[in-house]
LOSESE-814082 format. One line per 3 residues: number of its first residue (from 1); for each residue x, z negated, y of N, C-alpha, C, O. Coordinates in nm, 3 decimals, padded with zeros to 5 digits, always signed. Last residue first. Example, Ala and Ser with C-alpha at 12.3 -4.5 7.8 and 13.67 -1.06 7.14 Angstrom:
2
2 = +01.285 -00.708 -00.225 +01.367 -00.714 -00.106 +01.290 -00.787 +00.003 +01.341 -00.804 +00.114 ~ +01.319 -00.780 -00.569 +01.230 -00.780 -00.450 +01.320 -00.780 -00.330 +01.424 -00.846 -00.332
END
This chain:
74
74 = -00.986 +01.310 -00.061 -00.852 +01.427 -00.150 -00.900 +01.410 -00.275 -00.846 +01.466 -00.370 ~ -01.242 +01.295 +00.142 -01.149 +01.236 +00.015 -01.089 +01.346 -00.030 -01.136 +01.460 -00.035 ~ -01.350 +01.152 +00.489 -01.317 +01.287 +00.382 -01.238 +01.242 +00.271 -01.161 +01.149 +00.294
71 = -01.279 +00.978 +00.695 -01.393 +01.010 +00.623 -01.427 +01.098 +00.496 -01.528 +01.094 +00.426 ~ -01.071 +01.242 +00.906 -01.140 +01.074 +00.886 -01.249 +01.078 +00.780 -01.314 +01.183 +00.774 ~ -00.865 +01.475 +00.710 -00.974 +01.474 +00.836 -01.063 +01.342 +00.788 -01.113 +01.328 +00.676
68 = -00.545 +01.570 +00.668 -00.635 +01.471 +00.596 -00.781 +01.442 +00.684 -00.766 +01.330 +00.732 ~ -00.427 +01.853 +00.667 -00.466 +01.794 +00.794 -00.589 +01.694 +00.708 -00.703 +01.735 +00.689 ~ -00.088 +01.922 +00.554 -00.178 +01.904 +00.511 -00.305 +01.798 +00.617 -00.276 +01.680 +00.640
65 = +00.139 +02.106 +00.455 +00.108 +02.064 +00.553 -00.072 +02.046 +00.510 -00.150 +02.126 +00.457 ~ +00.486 +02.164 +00.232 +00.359 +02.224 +00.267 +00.304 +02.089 +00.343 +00.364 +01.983 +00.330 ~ +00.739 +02.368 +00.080 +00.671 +02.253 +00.224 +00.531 +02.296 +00.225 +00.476 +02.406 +00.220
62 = +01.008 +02.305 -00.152 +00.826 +02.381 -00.111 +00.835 +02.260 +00.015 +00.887 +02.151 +00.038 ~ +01.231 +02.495 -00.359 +01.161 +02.426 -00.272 +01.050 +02.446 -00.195 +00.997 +02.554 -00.169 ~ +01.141 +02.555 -00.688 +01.189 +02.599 -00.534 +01.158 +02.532 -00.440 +01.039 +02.502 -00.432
59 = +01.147 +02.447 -00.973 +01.054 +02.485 -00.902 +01.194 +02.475 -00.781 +01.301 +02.414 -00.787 ~ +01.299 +02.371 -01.236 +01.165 +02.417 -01.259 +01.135 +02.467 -01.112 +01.070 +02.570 -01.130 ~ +01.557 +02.299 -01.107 +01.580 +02.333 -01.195 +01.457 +02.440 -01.217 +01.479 +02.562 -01.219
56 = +01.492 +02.231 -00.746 +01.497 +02.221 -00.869 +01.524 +02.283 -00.983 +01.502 +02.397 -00.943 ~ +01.443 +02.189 -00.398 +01.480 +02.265 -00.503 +01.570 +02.186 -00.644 +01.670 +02.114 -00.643 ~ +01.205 +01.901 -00.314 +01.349 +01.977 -00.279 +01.379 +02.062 -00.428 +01.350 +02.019 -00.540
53 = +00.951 +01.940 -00.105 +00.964 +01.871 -00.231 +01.150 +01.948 -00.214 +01.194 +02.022 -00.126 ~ +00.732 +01.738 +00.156 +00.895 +01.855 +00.101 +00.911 +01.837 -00.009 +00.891 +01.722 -00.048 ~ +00.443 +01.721 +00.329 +00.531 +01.707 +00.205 +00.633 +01.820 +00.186 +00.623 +01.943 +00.196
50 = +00.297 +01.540 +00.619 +00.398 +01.653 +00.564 +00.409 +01.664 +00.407 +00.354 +01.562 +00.364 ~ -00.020 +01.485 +00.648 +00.045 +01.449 +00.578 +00.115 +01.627 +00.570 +00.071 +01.739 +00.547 ~ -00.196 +01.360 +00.992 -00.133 +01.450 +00.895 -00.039 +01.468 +00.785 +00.071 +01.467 +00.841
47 = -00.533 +01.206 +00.983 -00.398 +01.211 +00.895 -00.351 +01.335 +00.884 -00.402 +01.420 +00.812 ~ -00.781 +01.134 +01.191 -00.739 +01.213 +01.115 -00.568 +01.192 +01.041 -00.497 +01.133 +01.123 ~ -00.937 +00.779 +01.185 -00.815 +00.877 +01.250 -00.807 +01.018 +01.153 -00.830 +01.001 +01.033
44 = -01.064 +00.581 +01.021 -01.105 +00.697 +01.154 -01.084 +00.745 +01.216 -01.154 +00.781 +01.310 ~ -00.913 +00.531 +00.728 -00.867 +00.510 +00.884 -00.919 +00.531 +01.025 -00.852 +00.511 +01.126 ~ -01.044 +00.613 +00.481 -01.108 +00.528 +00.607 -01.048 +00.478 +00.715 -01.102 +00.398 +00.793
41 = -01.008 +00.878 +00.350 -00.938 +00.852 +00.460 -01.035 +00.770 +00.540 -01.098 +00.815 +00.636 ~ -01.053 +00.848 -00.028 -01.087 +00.869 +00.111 -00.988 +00.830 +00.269 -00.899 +00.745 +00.266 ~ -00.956 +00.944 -00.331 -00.931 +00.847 -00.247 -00.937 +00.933 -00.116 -00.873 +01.034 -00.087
38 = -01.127 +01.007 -00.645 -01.065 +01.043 -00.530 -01.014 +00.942 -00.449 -01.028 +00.831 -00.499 ~ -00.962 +00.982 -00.959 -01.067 +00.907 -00.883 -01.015 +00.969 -00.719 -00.898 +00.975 -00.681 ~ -00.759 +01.108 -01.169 -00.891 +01.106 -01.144 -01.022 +01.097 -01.108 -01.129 +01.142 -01.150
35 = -00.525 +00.968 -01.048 -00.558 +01.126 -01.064 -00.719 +01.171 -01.081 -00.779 +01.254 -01.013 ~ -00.618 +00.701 -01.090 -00.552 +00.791 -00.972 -00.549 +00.905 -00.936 -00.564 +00.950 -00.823 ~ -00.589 +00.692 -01.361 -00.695 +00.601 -01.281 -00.655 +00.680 -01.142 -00.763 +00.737 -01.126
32 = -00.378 +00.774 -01.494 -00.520 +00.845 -01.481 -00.601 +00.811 -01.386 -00.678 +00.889 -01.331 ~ -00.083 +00.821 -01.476 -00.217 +00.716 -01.403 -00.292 +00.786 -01.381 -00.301 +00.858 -01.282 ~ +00.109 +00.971 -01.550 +00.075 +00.851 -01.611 +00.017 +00.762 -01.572 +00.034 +00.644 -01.604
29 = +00.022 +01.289 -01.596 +00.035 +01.164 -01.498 +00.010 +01.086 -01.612 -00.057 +01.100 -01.714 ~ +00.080 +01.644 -01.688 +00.016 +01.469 -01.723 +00.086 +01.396 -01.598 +00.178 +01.436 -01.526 ~ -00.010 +01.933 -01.526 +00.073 +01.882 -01.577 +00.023 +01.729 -01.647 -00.099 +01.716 -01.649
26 = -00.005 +02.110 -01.215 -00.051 +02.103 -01.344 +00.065 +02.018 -01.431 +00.187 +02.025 -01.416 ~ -00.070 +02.132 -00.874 +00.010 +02.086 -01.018 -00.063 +02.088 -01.118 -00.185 +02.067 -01.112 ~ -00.206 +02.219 -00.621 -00.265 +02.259 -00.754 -00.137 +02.254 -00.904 -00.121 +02.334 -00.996
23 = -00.219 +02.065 -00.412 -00.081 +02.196 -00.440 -00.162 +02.243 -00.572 -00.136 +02.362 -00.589 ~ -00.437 +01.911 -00.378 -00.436 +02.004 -00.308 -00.314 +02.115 -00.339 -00.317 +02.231 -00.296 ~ -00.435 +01.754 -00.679 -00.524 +01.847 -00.631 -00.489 +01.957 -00.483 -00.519 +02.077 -00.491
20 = -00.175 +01.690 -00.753 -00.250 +01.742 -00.813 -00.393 +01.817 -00.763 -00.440 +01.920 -00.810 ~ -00.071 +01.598 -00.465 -00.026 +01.709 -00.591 -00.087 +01.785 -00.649 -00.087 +01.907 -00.637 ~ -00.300 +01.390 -00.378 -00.237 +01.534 -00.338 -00.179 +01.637 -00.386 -00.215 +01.752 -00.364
17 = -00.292 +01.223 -00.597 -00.421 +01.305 -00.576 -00.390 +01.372 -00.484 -00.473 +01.463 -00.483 ~ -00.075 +01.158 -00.642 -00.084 +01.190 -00.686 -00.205 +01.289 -00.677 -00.217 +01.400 -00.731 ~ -00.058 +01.024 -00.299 +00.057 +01.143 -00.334 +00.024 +01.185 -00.447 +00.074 +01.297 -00.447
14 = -00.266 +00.849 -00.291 -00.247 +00.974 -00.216 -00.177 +01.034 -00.272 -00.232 +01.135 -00.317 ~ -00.146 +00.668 -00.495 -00.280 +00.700 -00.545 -00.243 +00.880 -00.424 -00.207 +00.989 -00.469 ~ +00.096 +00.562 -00.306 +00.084 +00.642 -00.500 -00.055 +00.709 -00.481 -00.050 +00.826 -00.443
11 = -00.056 +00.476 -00.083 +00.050 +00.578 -00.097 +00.056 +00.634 -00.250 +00.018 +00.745 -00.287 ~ -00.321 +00.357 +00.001 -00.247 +00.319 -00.135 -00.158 +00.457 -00.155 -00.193 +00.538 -00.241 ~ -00.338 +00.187 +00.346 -00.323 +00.308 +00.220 -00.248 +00.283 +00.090 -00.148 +00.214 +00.073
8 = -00.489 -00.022 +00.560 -00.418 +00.035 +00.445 -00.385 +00.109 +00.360 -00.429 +00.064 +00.254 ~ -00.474 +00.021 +00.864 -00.547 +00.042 +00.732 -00.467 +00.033 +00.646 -00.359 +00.090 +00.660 ~ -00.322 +00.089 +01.100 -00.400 -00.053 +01.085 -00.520 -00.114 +00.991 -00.602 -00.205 +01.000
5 = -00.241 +00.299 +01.103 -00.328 +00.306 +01.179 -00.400 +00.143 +01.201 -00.486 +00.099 +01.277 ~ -00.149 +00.273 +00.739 -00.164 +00.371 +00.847 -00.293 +00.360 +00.979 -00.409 +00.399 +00.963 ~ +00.066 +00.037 +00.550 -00.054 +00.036 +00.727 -00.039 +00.153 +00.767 +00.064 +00.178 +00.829
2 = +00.055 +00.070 +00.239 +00.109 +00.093 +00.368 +00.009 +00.084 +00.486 -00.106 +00.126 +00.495 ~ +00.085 +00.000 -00.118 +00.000 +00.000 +00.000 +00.090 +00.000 +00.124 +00.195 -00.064 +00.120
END
């Protein structure tokens, strides 16, 4: 958990339910409970979330940008 805005966020839970759903990963997690359950933006702020991933063996590096809008679930 992290204070965004003076909320808390459960950072794991975001970053897996970002992966997996907005880059469109494929693959297992070892937290279903996370991957499978959405998680909302009750901050009443919009969120922008950067992500870099860095070049790899399997994959190239990637950026991608992502505008989390208040109220809404990944």
């Amino acid at each position: 958990m992290a204070p965004v805005d003076g909320f808390n966020i459960n950072l794991e839970h975001l970053l897996i339910r970002y992966v997996l759903n907005e880059l469109g990963a494929h693959g297992t997690v070892s937290n279903n409970v996370y991957a499978y359950n959405p998680i909302v933006n009750t901050t009443h702020h919009d969120i922008t979330i950067h992500f870099h991933s860095c070049q790899n063996p399997v994959f190239a590096a990637y950026n991608h940008q992502l505008h989390w809008l208040a109220g809404h679930q990944i």
